[in-house]
C-alpha positions in Angstrom: 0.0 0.0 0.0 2.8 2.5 0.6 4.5 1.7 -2.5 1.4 2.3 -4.1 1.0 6.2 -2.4 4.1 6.5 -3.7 3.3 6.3 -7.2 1.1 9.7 -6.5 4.1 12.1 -6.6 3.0 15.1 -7.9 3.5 14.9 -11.4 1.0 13.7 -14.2 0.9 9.8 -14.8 -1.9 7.1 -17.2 -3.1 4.9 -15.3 -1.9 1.8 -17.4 1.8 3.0 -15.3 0.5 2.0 -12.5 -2.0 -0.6 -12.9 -0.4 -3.7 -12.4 0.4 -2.2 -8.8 -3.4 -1.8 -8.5 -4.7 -5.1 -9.8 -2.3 -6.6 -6.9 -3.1 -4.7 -4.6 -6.7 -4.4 -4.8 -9.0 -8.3 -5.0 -11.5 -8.0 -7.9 -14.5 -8.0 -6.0 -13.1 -5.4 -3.4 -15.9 -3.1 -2.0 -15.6 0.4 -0.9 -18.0 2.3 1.5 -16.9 6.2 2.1 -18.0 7.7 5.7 -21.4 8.1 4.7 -22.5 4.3 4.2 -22.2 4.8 0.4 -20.5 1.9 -1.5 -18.6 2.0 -4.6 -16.6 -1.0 -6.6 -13.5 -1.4 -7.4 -13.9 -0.1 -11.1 -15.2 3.0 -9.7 -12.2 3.7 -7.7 -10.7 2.6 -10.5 -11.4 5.4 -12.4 -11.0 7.7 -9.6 -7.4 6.8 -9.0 -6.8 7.6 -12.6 -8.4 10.5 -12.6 -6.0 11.9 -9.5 -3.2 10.4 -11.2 -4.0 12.8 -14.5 -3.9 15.5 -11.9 -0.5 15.3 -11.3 -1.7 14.3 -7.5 0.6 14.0 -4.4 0.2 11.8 -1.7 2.4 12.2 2.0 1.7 9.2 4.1 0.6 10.1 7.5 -0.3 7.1 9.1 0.4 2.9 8.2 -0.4 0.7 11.2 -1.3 -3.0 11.4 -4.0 -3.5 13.9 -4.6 -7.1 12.9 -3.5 -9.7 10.8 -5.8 -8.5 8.1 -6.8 -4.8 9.1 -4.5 -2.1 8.1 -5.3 2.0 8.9 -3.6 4.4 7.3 -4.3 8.1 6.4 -2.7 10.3 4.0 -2.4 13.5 2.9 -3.6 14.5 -1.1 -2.7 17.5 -3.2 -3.5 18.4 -6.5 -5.0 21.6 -8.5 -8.4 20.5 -7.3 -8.2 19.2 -3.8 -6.0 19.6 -0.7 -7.6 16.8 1.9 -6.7 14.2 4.6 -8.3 10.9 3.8 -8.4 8.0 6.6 -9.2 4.6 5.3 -9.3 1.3 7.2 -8.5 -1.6 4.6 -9.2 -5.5 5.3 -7.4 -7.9 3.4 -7.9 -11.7 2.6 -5.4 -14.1 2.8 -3.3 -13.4 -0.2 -2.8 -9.4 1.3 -5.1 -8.2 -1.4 -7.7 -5.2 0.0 -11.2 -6.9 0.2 -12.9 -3.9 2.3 -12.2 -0.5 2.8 -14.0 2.0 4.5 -12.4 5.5 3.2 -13.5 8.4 5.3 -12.2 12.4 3.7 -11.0 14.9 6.8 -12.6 18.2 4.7 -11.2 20.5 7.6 -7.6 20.9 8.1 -8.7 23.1 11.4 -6.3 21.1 13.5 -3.7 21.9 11.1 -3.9 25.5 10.6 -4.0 26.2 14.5 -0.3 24.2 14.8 0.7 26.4 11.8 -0.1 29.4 13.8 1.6 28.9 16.9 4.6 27.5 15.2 4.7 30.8 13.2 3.6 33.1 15.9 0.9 34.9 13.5 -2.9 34.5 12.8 -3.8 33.7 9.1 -6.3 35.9 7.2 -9.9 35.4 8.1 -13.3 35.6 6.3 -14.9 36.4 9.3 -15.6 40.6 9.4 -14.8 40.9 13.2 -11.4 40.1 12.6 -11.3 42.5 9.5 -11.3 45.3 12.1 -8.4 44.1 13.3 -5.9 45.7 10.7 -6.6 49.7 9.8 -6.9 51.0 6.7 -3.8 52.8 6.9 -1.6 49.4 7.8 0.4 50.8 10.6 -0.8 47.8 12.7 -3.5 49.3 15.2 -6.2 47.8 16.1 -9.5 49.3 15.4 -11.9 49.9 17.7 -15.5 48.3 16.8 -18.8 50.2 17.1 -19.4 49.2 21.1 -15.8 50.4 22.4 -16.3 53.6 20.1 -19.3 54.4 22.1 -17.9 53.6 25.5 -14.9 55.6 24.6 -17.6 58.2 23.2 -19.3 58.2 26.4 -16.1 57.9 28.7 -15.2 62.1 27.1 -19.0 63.2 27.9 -18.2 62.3 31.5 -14.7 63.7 31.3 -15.9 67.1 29.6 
């Protein structure tokens, strides 16, 4: 299976280059269910894995672990032009250490990841959110500006001052 990630390294490959690596790894009557129950067969992801491959994808291996004799987790990491997502699958094998199941589960959010990023680098990463917009004035010399309720507590602190 790692050998196989392997052959997703980031630049654009047919699928006939790797598909004796599939057909050994993967038993013909293999079934697939994603995280939400759906099940797919092993033509489908067929065709998936040649359509990353096309995309010049990447693959990092995160995680390999042997719980049993014939379960394997692993997760993994997969980049292309499209896509940038962490995918968990749980893979049982048969006796001959071909994939019979897999449940494949995709980590969309890569929250965890961007709040290790910002405490390694010691600085906040834009935001969407228009709170934090506030945070940066329009002039960029790195004040904070005030929002509408400290600008009327501040209005109403020089009233009482006056």
């Amino acid at each position: 299976m790692t050998y196989y990630l392997t052959l997703f390294d980031g630049k654009k490959k047919s699928f006939e280059d790797v598909k004796h690596v599939f057909n050994s790894l993967y038993h013909e009557d293999c079934i697939i269910t994603d995280g939400d129950g759906n099940t797919r067969t092993r033509e489908e992801m067929k065709q998936t894995h040649a359509k990353k491959l096309a995309m010049a994808s990447k693959c990092t291996l995160l995680l390999f672990r042997v719980i049993t004799f014939d379960t394997i987790e692993i997760k993994y990491r997969i980049v292309n032009d499209e896509e940038d997502k962490v995918v968990y699958q749980l893979l049982t094998t048969n006796g001959d250490n071909r994939v019979v199941k897999a449940r494949v589960m995709v980590e969309e959010s890569l929250e965890k990841d961007v709040i290790v990023c910002e405490k390694l680098l010691g600085s906040k990463f834009p935001s969407s959110s228009p709170k934090n917009n506030r945070e940066s004035s329009a002039e960029g010399d790195g004040k904070r500006q005030p929002n509408e309720e400290e600008e009327g507590e501040t209005a109403k602190r020089r009233k009482l001052g006056d």
